[in-house]
C-alpha positions as CSV (number, residue, x, y, z in Angstrom):
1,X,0.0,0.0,0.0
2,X,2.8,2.4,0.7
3,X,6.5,2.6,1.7
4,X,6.2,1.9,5.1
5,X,4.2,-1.6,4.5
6,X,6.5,-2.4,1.6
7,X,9.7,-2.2,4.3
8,X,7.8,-4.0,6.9
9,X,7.2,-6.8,4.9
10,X,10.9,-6.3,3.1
11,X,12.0,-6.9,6.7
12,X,10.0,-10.6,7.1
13,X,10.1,-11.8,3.1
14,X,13.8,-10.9,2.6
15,X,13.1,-10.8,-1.2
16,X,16.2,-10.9,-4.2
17,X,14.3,-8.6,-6.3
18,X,11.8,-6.1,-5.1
19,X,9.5,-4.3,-7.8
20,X,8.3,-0.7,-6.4
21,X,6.6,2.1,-7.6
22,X,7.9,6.1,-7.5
23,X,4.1,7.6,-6.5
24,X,2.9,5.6,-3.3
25,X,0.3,7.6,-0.7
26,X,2.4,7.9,2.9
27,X,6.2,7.2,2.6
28,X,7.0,7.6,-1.6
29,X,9.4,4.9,-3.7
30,X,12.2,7.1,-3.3
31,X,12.4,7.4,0.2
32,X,11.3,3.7,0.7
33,X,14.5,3.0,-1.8
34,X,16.7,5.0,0.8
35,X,15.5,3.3,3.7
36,X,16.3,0.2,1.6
37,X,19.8,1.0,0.9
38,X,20.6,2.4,4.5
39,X,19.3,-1.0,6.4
40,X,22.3,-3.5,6.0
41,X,20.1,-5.9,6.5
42,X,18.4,-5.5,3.1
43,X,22.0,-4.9,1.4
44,X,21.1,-8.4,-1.3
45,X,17.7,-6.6,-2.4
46,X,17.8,-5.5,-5.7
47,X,15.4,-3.0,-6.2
48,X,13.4,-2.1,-10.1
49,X,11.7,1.3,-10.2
50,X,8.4,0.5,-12.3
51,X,6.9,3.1,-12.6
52,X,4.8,5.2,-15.5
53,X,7.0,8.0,-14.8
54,X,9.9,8.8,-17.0
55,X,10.7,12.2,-15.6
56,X,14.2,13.2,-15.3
57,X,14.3,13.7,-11.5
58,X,12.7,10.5,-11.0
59,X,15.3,8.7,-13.0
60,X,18.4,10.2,-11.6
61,X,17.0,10.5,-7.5
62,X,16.2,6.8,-8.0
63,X,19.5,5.7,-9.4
64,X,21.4,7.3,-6.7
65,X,19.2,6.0,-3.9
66,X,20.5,2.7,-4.8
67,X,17.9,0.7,-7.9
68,X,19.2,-1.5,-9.5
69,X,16.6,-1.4,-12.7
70,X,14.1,1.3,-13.7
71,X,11.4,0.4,-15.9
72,X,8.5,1.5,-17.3
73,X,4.9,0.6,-16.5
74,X,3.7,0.6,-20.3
75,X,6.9,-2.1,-20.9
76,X,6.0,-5.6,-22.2
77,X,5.5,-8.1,-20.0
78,X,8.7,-10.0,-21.4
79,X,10.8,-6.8,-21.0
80,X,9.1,-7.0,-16.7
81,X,10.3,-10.4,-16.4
82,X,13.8,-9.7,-18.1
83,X,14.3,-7.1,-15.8
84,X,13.9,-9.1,-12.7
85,X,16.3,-12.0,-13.7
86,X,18.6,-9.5,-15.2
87,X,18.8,-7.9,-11.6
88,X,18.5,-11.1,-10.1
89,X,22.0,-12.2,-11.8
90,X,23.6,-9.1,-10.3
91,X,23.6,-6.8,-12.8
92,X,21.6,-3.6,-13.6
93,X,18.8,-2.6,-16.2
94,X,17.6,0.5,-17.4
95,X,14.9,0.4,-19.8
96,X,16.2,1.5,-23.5
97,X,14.4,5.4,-23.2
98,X,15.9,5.7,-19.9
99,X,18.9,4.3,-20.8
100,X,18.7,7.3,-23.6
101,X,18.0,10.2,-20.9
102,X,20.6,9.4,-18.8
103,X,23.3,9.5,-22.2
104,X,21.6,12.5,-23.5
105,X,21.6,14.3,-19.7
106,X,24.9,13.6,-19.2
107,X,26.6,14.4,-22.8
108,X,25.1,17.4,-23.0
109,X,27.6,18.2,-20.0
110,X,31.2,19.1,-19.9
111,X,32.5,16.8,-17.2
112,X,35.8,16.2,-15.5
113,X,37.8,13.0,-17.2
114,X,36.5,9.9,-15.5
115,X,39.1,8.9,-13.2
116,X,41.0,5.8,-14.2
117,X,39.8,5.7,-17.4
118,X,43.5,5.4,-18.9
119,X,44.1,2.5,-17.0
120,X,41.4,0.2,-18.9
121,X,42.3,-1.7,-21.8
122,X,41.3,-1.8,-25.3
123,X,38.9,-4.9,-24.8
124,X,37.6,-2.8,-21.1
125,X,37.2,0.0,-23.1
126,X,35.1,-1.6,-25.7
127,X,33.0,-3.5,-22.8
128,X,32.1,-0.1,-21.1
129,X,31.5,1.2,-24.7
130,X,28.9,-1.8,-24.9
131,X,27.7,-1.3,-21.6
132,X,26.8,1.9,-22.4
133,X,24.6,0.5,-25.5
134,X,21.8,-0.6,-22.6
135,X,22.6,-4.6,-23.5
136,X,22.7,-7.4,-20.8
137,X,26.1,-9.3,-20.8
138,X,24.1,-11.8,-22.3
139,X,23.2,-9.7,-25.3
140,X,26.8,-8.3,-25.8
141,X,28.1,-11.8,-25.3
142,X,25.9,-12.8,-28.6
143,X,26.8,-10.0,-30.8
144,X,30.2,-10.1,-30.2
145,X,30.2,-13.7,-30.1
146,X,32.5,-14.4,-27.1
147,X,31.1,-16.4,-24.0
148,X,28.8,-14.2,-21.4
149,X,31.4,-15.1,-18.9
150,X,34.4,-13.0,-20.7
151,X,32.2,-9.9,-21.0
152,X,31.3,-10.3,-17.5
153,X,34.9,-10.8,-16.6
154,X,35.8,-7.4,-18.5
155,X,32.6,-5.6,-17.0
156,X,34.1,-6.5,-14.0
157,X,37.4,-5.0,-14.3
158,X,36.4,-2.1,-15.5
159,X,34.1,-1.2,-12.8
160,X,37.0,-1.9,-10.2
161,X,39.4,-0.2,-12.3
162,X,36.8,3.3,-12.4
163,X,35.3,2.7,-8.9
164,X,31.8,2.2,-10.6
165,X,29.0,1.3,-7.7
166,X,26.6,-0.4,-10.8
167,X,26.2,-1.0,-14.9
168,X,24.3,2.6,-14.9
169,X,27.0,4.6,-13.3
170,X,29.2,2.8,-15.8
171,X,27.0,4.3,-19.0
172,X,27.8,7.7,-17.5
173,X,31.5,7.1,-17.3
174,X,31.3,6.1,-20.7
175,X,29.7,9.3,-21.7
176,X,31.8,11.3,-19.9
177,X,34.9,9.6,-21.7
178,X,33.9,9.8,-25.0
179,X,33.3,5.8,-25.3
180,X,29.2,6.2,-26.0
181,X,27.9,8.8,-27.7
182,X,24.6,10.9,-26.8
């Protein structure tokens, strides 16, 4: 029904993936999303914004709270589902417009150089340049036709190597850089 309910029963399910809306009456998605990331005791629940909202605010407030996916309401069902096991597995999912509004936001801004970016190598590089595309490791994996376990392994590294917290932080270093373009 609201936040509140949603952490109370967060504290007795212990859920992997947890779906939650933005606009909820009482306590709203993103300050339930806080609470989520501040309670160590709910540090392995991956959270997916659904929500019908693709504002900007709600996009960025809710990345930085701590989701691990943001999808939209109107999304097929298949695109739900993928989601979940793509969060599930670890990694993180924006929906393809999203994924387009955080590239646009943040190429249409001079930034400092992403720290460490020098130290990745060509085969990093072209990982955070794929990362940035929106695709699963799964989907890279295909196209590039390598195993889903040597993009992961590159993902990997490059996220150490840059200090990225998640796969969206990772599209905006790869904006910033000059690897994805807006």
């Amino acid at each position: 029904a609201d936040g509140a309910a949603a952490l109370r029963l967060l504290g007795e399910a212990r859920p992997d993936v947890l779906l939650l809306d933005i606009r909820m009456p009482g306590m709203d998605g993103l300050e339930t999303l806080r609470a989520i990331a501040a309670d160590p005791g709910l540090a392995t629940t991956k959270v997916v914004v659904v929500t019908t909202f693709e504002v900007d605010t709600y996009v960025f407030a809710a990345l930085q709270a701590g989701a691990s996916g943001f999808v939209l309401k109107d999304s097929a069902p298949e695109e739900l589902t993928r989601a979940i096991r793509v969060v599930a597995s670890g990694e993180a999912l924006l929906s393809p417009s999203v994924t387009r509004k955080v590239i646009g936001l943040f190429g249409r801004h001079d930034a400092a150089p992403v720290e460490g970016i020098d130290t990745l190598t060509p085969r990093e590089r072209e990982m955070v340049a794929w990362v940035a595309t929106g695709r699963s490791n799964d989907e890279i994996a295909a196209e590039l036709v390598i195993s889903p376990e040597t993009v992961r392994t590159h993902v990997s590294r490059a996220m150490v190597k840059l200090r990225a917290r998640d796969r969206a932080q990772l599209v905006v270093f790869a904006v910033r850089s000059g690897l994805a373009s807006p």
